[in-house]
PyMOL Python script that loads the backbone (N, CA, C, O; Angstrom):
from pymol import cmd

cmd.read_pdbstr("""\
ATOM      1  N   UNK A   1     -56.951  23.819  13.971  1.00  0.00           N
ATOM      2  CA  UNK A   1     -55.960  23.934  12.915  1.00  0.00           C
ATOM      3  C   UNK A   1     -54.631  24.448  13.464  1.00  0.00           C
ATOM      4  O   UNK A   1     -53.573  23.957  13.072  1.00  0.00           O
ATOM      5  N   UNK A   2     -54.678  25.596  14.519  1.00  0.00           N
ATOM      6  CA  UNK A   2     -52.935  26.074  14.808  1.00  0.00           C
ATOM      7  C   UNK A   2     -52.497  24.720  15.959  1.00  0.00           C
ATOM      8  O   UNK A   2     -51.348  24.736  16.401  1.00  0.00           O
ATOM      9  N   UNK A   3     -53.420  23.621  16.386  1.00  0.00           N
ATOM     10  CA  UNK A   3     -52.454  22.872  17.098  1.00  0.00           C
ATOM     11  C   UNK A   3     -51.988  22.097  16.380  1.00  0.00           C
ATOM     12  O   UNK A   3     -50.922  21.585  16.721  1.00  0.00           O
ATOM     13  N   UNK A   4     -52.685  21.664  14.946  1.00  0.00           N
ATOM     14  CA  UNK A   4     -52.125  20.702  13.985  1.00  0.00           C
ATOM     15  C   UNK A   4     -50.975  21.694  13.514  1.00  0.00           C
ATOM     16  O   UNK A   4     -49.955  21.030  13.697  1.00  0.00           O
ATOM     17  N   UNK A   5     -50.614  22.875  13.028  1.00  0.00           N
ATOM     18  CA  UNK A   5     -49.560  23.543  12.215  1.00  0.00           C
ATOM     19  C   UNK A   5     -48.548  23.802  13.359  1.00  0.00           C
ATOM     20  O   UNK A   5     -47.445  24.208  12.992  1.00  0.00           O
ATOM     21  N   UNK A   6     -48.769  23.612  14.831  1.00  0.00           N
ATOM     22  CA  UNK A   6     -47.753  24.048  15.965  1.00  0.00           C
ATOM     23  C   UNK A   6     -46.889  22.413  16.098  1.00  0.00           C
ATOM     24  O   UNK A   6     -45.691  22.130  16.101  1.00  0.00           O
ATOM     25  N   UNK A   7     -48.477  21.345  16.225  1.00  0.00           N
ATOM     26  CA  UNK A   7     -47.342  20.124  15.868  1.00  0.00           C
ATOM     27  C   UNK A   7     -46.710  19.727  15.215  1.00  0.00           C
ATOM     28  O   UNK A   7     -45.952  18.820  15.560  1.00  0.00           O
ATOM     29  N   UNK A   8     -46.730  20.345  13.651  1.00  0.00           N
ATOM     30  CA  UNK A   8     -45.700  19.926  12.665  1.00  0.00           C
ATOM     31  C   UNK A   8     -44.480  20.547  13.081  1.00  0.00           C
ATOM     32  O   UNK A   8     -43.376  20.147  13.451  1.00  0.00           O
ATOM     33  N   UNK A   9     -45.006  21.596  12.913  1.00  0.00           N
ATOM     34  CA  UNK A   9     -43.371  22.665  13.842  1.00  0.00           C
ATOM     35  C   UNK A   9     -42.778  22.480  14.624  1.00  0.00           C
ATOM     36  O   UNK A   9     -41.627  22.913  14.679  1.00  0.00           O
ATOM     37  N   UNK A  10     -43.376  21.690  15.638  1.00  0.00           N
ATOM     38  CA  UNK A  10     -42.484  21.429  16.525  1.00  0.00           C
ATOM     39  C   UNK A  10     -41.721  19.549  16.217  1.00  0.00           C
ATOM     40  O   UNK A  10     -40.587  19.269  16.606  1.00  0.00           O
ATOM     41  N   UNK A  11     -42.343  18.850  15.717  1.00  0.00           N
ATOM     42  CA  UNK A  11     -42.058  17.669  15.071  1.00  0.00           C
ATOM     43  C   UNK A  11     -40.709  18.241  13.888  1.00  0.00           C
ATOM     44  O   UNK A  11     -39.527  17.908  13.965  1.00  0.00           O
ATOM     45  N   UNK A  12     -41.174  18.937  13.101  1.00  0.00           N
ATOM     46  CA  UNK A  12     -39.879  19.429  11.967  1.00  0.00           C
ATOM     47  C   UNK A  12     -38.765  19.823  13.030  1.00  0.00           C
ATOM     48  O   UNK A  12     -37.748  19.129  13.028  1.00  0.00           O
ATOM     49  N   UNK A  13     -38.842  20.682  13.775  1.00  0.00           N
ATOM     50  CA  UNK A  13     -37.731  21.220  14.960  1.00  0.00           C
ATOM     51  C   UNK A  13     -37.341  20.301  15.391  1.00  0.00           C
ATOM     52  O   UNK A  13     -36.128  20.505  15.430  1.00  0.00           O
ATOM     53  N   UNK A  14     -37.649  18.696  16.043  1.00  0.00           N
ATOM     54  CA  UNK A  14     -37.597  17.991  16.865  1.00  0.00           C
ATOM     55  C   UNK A  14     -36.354  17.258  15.697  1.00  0.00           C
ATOM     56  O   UNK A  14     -35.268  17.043  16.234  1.00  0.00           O
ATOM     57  N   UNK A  15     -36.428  16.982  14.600  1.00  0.00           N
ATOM     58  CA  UNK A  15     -36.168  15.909  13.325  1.00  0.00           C
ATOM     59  C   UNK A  15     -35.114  16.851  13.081  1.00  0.00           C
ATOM     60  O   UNK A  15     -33.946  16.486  12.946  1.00  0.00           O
ATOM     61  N   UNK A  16     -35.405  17.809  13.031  1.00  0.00           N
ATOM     62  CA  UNK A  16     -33.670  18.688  12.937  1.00  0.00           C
ATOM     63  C   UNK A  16     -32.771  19.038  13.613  1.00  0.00           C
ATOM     64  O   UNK A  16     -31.751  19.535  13.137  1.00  0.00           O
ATOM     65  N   UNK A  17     -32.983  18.831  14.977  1.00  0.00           N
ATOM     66  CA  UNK A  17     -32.616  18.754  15.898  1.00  0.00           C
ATOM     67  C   UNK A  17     -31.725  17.494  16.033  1.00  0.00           C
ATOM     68  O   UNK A  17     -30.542  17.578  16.363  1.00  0.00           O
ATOM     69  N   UNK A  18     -32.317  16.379  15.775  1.00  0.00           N
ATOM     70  CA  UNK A  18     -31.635  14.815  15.533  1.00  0.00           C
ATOM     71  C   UNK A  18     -30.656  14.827  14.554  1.00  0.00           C
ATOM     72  O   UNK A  18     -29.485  14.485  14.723  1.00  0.00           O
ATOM     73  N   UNK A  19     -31.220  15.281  13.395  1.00  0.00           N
ATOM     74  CA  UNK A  19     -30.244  15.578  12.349  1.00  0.00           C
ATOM     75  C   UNK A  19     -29.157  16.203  12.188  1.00  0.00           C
ATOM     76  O   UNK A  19     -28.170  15.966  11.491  1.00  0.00           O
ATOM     77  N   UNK A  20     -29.514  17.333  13.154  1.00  0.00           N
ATOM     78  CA  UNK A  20     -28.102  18.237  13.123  1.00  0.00           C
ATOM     79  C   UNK A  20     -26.596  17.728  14.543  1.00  0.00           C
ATOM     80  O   UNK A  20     -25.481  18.251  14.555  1.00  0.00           O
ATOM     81  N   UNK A  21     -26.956  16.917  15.282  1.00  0.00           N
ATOM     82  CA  UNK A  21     -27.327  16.154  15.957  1.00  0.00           C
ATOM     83  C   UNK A  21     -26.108  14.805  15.931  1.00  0.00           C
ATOM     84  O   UNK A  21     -25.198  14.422  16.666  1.00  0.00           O
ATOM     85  N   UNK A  22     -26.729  14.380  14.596  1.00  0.00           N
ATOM     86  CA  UNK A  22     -25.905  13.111  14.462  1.00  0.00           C
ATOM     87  C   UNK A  22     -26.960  12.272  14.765  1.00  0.00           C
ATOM     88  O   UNK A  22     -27.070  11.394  13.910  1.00  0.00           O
ATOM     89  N   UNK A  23     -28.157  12.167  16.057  1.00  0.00           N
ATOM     90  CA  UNK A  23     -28.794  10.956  16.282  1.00  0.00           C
ATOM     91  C   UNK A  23     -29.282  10.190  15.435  1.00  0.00           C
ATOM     92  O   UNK A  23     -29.572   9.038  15.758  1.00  0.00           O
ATOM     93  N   UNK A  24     -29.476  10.638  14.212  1.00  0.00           N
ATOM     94  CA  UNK A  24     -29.902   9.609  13.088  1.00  0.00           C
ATOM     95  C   UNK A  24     -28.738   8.766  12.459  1.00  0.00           C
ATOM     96  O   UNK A  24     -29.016   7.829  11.711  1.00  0.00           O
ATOM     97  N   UNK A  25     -27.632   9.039  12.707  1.00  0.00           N
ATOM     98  CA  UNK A  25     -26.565   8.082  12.334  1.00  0.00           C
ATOM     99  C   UNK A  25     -26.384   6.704  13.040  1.00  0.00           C
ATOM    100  O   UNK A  25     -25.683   6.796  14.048  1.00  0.00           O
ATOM    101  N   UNK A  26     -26.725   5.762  12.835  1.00  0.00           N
ATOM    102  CA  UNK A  26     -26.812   4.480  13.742  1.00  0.00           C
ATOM    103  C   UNK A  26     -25.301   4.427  14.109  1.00  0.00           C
ATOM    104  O   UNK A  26     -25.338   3.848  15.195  1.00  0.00           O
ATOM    105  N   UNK A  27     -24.249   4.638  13.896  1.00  0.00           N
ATOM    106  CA  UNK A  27     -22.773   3.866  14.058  1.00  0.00           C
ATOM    107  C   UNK A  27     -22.717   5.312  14.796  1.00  0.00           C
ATOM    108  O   UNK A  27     -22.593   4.905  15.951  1.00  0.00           O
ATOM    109  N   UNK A  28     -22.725   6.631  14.898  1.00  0.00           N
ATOM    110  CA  UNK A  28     -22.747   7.495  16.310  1.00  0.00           C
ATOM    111  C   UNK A  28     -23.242   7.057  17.623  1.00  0.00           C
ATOM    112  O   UNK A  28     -22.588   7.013  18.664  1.00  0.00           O
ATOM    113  N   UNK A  29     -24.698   6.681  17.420  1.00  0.00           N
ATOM    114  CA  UNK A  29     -25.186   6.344  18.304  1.00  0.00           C
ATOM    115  C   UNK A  29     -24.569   5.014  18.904  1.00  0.00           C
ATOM    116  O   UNK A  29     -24.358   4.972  20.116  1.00  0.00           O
ATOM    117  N   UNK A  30     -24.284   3.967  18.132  1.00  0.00           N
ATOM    118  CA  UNK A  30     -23.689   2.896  18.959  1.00  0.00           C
ATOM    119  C   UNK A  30     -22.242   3.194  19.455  1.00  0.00           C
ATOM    120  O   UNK A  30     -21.645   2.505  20.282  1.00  0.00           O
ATOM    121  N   UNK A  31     -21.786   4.240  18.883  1.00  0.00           N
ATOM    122  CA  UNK A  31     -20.299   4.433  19.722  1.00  0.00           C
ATOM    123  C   UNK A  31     -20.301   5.187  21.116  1.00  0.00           C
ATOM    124  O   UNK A  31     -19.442   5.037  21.985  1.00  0.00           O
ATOM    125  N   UNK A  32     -21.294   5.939  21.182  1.00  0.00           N
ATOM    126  CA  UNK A  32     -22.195   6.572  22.303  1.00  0.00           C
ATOM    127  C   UNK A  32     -22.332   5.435  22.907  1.00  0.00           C
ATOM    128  O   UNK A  32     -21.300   5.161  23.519  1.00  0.00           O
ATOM    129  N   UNK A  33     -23.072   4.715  23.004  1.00  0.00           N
ATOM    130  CA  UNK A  33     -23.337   2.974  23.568  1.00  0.00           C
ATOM    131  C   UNK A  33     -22.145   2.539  23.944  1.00  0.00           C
ATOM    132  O   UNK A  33     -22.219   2.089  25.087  1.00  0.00           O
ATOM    133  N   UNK A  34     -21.215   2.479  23.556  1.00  0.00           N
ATOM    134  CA  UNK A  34     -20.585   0.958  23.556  1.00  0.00           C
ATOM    135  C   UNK A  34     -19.323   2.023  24.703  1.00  0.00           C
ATOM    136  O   UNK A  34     -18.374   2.582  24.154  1.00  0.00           O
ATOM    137  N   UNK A  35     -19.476   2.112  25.841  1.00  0.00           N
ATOM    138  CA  UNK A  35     -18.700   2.652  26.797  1.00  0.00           C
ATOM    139  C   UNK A  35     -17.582   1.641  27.074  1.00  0.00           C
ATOM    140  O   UNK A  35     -16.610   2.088  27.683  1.00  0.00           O
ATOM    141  N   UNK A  36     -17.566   0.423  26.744  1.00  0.00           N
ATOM    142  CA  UNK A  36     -16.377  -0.316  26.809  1.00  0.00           C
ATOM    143  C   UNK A  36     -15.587   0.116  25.823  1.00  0.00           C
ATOM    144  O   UNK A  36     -14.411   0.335  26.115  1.00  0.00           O
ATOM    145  N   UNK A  37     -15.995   0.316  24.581  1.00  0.00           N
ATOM    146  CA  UNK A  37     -15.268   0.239  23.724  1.00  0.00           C
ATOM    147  C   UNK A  37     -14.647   1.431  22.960  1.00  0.00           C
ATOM    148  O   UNK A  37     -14.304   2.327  23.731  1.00  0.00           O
ATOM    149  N   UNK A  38     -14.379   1.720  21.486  1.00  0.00           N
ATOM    150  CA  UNK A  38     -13.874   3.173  21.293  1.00  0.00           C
ATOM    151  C   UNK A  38     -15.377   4.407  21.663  1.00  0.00           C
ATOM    152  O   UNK A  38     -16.245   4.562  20.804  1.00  0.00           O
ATOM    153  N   UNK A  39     -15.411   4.819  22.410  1.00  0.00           N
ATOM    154  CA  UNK A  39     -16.930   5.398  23.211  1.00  0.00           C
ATOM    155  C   UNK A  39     -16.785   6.912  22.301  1.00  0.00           C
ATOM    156  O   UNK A  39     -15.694   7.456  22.134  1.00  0.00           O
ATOM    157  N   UNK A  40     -17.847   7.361  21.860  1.00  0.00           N
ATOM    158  CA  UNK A  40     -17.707   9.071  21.649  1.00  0.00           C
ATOM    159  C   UNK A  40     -19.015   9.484  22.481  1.00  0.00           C
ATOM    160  O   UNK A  40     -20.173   9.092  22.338  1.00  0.00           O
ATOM    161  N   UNK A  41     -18.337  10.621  23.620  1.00  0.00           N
ATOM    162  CA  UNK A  41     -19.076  11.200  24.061  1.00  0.00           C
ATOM    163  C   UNK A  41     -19.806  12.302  23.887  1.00  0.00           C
ATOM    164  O   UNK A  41     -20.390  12.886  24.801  1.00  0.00           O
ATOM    165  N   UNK A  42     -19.808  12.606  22.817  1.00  0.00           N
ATOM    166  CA  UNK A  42     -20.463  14.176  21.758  1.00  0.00           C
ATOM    167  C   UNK A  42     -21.894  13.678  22.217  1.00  0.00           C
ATOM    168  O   UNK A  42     -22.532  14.585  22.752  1.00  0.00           O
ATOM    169  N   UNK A  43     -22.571  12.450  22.143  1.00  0.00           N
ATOM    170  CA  UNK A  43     -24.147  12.992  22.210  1.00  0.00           C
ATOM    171  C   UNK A  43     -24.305  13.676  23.886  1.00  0.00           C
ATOM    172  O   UNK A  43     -25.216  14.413  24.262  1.00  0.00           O
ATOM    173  N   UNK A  44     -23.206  13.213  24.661  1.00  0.00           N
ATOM    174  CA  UNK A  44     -23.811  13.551  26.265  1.00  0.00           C
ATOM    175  C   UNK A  44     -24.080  15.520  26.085  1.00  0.00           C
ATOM    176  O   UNK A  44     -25.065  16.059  26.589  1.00  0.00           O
ATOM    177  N   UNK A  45     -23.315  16.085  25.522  1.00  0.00           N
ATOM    178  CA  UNK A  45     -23.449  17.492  25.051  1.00  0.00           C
ATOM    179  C   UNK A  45     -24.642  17.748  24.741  1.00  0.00           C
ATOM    180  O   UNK A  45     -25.177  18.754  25.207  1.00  0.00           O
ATOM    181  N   UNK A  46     -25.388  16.812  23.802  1.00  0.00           N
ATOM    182  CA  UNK A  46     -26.659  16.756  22.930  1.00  0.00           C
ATOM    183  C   UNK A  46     -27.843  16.791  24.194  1.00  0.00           C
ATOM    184  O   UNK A  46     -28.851  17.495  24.125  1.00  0.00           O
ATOM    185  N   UNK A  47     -27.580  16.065  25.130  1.00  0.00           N
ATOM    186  CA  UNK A  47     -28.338  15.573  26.415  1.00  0.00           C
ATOM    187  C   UNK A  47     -28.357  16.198  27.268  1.00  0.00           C
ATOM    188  O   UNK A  47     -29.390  16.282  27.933  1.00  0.00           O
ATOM    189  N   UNK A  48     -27.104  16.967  27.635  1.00  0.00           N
ATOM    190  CA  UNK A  48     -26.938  17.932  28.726  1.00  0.00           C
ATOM    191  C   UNK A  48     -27.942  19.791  27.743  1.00  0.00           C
ATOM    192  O   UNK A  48     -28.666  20.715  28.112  1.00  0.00           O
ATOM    193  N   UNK A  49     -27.489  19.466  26.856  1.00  0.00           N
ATOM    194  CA  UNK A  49     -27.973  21.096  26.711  1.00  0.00           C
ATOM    195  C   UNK A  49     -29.381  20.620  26.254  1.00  0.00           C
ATOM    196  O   UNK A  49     -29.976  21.670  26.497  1.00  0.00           O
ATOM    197  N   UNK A  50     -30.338  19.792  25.768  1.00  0.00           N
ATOM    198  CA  UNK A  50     -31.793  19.412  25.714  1.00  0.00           C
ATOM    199  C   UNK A  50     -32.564  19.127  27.098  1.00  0.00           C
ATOM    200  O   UNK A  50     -33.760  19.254  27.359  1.00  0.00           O
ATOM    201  N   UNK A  51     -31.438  18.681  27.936  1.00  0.00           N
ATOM    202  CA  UNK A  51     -32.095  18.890  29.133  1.00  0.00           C
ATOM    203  C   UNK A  51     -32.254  20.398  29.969  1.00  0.00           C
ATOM    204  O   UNK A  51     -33.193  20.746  30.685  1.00  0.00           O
ATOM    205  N   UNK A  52     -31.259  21.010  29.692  1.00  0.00           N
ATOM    206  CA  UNK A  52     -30.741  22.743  30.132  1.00  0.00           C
ATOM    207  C   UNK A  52     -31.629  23.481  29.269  1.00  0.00           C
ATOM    208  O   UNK A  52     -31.647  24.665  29.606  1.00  0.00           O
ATOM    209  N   UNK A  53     -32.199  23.289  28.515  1.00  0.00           N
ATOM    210  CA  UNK A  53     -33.474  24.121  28.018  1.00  0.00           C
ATOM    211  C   UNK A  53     -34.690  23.801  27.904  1.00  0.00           C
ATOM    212  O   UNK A  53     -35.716  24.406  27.593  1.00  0.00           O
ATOM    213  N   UNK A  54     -34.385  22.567  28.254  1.00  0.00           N
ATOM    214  CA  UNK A  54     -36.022  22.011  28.779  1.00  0.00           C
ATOM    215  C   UNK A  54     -36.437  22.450  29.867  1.00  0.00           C
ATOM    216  O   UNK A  54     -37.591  22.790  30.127  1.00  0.00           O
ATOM    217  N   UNK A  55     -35.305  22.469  30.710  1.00  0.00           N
ATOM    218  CA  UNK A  55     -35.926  22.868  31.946  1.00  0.00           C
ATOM    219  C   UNK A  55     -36.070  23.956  32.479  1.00  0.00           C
ATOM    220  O   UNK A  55     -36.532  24.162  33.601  1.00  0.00           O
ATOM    221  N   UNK A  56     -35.407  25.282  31.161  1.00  0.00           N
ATOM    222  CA  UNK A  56     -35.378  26.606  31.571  1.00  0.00           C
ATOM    223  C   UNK A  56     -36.685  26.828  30.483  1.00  0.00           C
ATOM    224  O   UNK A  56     -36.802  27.962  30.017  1.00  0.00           O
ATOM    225  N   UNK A  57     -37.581  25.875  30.101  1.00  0.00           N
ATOM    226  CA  UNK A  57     -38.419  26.258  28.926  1.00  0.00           C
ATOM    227  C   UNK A  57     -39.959  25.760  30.357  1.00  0.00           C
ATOM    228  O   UNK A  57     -40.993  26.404  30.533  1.00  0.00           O
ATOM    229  N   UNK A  58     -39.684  24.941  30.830  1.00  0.00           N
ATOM    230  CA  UNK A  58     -40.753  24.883  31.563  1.00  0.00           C
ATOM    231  C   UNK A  58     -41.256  25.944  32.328  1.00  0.00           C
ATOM    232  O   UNK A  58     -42.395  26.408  32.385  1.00  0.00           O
ATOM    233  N   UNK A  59     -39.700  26.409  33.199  1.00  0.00           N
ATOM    234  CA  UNK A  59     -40.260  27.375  33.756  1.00  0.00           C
ATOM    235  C   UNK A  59     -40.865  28.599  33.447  1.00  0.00           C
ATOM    236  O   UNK A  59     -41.833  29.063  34.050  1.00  0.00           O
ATOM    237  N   UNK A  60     -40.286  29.119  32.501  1.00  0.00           N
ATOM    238  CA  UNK A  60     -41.066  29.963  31.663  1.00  0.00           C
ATOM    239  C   UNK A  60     -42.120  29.716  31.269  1.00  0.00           C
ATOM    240  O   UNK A  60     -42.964  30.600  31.413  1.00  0.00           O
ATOM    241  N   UNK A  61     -42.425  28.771  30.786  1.00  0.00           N
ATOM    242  CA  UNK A  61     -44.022  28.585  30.494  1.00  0.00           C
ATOM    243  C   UNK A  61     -44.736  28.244  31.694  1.00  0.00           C
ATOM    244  O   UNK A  61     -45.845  28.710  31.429  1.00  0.00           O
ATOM    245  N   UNK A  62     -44.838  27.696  32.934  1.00  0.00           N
ATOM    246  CA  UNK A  62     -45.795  27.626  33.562  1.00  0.00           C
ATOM    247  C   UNK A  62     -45.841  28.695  34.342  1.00  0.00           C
ATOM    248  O   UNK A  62     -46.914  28.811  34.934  1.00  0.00           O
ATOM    249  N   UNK A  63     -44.604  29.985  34.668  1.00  0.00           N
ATOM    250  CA  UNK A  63     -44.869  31.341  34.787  1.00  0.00           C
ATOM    251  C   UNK A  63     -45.857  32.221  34.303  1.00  0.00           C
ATOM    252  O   UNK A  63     -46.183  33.261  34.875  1.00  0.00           O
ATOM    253  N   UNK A  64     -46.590  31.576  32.675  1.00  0.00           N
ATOM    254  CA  UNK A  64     -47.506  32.218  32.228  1.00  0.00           C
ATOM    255  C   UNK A  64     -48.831  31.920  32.930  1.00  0.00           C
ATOM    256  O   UNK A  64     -49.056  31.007  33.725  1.00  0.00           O
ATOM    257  N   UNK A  65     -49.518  32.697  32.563  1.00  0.00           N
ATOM    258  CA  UNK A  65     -51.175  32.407  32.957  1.00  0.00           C
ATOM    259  C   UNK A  65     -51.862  31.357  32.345  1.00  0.00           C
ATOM    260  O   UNK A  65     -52.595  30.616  33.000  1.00  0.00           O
ATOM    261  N   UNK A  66     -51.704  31.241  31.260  1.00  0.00           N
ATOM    262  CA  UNK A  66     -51.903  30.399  30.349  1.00  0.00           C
ATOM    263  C   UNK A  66     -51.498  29.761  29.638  1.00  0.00           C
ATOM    264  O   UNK A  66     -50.357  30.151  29.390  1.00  0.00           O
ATOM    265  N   UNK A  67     -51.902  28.386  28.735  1.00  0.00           N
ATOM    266  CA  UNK A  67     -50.942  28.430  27.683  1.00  0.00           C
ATOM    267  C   UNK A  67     -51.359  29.374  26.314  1.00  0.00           C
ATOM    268  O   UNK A  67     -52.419  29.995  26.249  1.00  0.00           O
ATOM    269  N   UNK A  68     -50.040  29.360  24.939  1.00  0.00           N
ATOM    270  CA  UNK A  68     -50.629  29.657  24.396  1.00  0.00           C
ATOM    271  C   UNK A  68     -52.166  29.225  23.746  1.00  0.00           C
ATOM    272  O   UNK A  68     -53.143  29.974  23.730  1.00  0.00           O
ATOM    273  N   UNK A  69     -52.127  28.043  23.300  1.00  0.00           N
ATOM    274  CA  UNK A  69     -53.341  27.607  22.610  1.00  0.00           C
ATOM    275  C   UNK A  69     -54.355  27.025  23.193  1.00  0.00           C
ATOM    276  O   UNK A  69     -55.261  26.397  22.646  1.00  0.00           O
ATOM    277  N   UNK A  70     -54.148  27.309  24.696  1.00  0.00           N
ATOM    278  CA  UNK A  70     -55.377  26.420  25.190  1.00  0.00           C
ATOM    279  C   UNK A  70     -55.867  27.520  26.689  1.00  0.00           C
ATOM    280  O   UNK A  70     -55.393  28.542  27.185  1.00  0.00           O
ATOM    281  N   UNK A  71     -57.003  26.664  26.985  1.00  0.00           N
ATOM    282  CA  UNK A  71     -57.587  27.766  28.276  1.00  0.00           C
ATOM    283  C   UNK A  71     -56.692  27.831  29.500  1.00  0.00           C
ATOM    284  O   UNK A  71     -56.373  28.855  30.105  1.00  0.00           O
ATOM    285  N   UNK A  72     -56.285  26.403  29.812  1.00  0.00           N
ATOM    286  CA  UNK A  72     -55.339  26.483  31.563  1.00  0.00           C
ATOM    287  C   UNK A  72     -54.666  25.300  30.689  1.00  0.00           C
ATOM    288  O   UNK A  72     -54.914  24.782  29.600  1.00  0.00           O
ATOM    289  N   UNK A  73     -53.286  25.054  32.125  1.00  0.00           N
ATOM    290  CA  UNK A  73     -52.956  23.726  32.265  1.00  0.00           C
ATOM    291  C   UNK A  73     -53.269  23.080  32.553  1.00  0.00           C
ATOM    292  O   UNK A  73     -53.854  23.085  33.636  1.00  0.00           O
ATOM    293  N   UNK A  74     -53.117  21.929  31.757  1.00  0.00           N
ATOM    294  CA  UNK A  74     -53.644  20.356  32.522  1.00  0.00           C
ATOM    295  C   UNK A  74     -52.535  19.622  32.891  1.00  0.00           C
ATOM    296  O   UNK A  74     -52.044  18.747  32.177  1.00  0.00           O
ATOM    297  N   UNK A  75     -52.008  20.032  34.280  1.00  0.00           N
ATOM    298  CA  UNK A  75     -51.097  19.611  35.064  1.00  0.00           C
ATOM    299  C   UNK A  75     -51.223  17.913  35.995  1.00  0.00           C
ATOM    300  O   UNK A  75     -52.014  17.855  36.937  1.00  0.00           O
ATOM    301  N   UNK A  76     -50.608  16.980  35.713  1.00  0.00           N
ATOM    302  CA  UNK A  76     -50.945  15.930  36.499  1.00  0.00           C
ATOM    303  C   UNK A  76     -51.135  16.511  38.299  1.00  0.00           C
ATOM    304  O   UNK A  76     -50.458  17.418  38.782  1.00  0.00           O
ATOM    305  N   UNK A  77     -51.997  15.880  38.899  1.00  0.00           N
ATOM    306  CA  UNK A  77     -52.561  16.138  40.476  1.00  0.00           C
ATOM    307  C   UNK A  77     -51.969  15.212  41.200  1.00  0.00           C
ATOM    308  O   UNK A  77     -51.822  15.394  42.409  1.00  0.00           O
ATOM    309  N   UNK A  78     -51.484  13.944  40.517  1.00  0.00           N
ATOM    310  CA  UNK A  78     -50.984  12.721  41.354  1.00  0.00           C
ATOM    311  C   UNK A  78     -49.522  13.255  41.900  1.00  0.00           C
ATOM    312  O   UNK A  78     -48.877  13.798  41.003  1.00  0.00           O
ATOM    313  N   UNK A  79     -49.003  13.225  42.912  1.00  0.00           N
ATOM    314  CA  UNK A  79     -47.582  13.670  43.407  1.00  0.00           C
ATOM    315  C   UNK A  79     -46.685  12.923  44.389  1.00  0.00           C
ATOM    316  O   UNK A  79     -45.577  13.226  44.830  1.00  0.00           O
ATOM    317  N   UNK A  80     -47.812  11.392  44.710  1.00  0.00           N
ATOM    318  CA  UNK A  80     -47.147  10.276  45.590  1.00  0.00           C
ATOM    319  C   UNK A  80     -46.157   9.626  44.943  1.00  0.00           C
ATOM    320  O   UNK A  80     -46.431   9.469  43.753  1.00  0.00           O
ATOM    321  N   UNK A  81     -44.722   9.024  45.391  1.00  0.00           N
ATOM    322  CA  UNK A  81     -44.458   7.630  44.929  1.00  0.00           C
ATOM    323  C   UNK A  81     -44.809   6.672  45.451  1.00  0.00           C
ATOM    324  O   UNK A  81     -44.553   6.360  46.614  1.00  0.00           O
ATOM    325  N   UNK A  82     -45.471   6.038  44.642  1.00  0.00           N
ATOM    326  CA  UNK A  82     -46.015   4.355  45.316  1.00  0.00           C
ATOM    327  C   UNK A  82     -45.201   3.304  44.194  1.00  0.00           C
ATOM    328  O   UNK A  82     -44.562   3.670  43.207  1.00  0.00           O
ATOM    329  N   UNK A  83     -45.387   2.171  44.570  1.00  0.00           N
ATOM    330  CA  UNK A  83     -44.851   1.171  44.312  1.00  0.00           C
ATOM    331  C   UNK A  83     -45.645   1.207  42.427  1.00  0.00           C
ATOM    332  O   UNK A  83     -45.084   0.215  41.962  1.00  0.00           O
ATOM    333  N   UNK A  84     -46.009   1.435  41.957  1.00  0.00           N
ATOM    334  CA  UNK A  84     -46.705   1.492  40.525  1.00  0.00           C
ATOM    335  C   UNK A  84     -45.343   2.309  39.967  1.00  0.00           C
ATOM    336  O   UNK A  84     -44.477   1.788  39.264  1.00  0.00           O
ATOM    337  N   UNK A  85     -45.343   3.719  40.439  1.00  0.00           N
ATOM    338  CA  UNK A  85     -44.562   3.953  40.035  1.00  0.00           C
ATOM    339  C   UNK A  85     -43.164   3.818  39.619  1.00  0.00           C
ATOM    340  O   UNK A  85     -42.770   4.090  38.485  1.00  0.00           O
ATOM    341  N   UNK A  86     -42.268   3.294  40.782  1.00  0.00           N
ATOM    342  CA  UNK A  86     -41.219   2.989  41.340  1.00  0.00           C
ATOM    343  C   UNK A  86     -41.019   1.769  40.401  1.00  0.00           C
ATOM    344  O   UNK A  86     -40.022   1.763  39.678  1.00  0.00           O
ATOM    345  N   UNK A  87     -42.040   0.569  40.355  1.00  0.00           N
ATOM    346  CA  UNK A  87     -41.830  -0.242  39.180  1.00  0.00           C
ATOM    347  C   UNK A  87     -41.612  -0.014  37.418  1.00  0.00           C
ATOM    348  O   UNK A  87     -40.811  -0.421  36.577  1.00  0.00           O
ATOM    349  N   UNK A  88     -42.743   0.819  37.430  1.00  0.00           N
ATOM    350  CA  UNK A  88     -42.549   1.131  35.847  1.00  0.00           C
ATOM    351  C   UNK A  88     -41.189   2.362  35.773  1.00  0.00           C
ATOM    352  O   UNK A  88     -40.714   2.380  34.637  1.00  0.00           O
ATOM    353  N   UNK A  89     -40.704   3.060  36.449  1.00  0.00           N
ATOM    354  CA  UNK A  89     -39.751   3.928  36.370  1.00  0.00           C
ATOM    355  C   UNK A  89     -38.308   2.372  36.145  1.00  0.00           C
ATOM    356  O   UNK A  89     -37.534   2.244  35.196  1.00  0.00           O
ATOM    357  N   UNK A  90     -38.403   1.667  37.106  1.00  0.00           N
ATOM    358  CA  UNK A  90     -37.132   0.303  36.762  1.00  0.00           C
ATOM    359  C   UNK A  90     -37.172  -0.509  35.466  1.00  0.00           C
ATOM    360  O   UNK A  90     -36.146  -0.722  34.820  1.00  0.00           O
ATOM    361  N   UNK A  91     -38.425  -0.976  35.086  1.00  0.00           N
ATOM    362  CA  UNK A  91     -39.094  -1.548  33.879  1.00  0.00           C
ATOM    363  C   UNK A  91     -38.377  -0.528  32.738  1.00  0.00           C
ATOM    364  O   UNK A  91     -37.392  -0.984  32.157  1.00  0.00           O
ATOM    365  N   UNK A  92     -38.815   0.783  32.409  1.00  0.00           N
ATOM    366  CA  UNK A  92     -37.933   1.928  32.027  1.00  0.00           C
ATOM    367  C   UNK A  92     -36.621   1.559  31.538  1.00  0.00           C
ATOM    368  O   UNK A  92     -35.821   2.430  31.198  1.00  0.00           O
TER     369      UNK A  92
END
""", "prot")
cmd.dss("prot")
cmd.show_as("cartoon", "prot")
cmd.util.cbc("prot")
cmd.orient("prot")
């Protein structure tokens, strides 16, 4: 039950986040797009600081011992690039 009430929470956070945001406005987002043309760069702000706390949110959490709601991490083990990858990252 708290991973179903942690995923709404974080889904509601995620949707307000967009919202507050602008990303739900289709004609923002395509002016974001359209770099030829009259371009607004306000979402790169949106991108730069979701990435700047994503990545100060990881580290903090895998600093812990645990997570909260679960026993350990389940961290991917794979750490090669091979050609699988390298394709679906271009496909992307």
């Amino acid at each position: 039950m708290k991973s179903h009430i942690l995923a709404a929470v974080a889904g509601l956070l995620f949707g307000l986040g967009l919202a507050i945001s602008q990303m739900v406005n289709p004609q923002k987002v395509l002016d974001f797009l359209d770099i030829f043309g009259d371009w607004d760069p306000s979402l790169l702000l949106v991108i730069g600081a979701a990435t700047g706390l994503t990545m100060i949110s990881f580290r903090w959490v895998l600093n812990k011992p645990q997570p909260f709601f679960a026993d350990s991490f389940r961290l991917p083990t794979k750490t090669d690039v091979d050609k699988r990858l390298i394709f679906g990252s271009v496909l992307f």
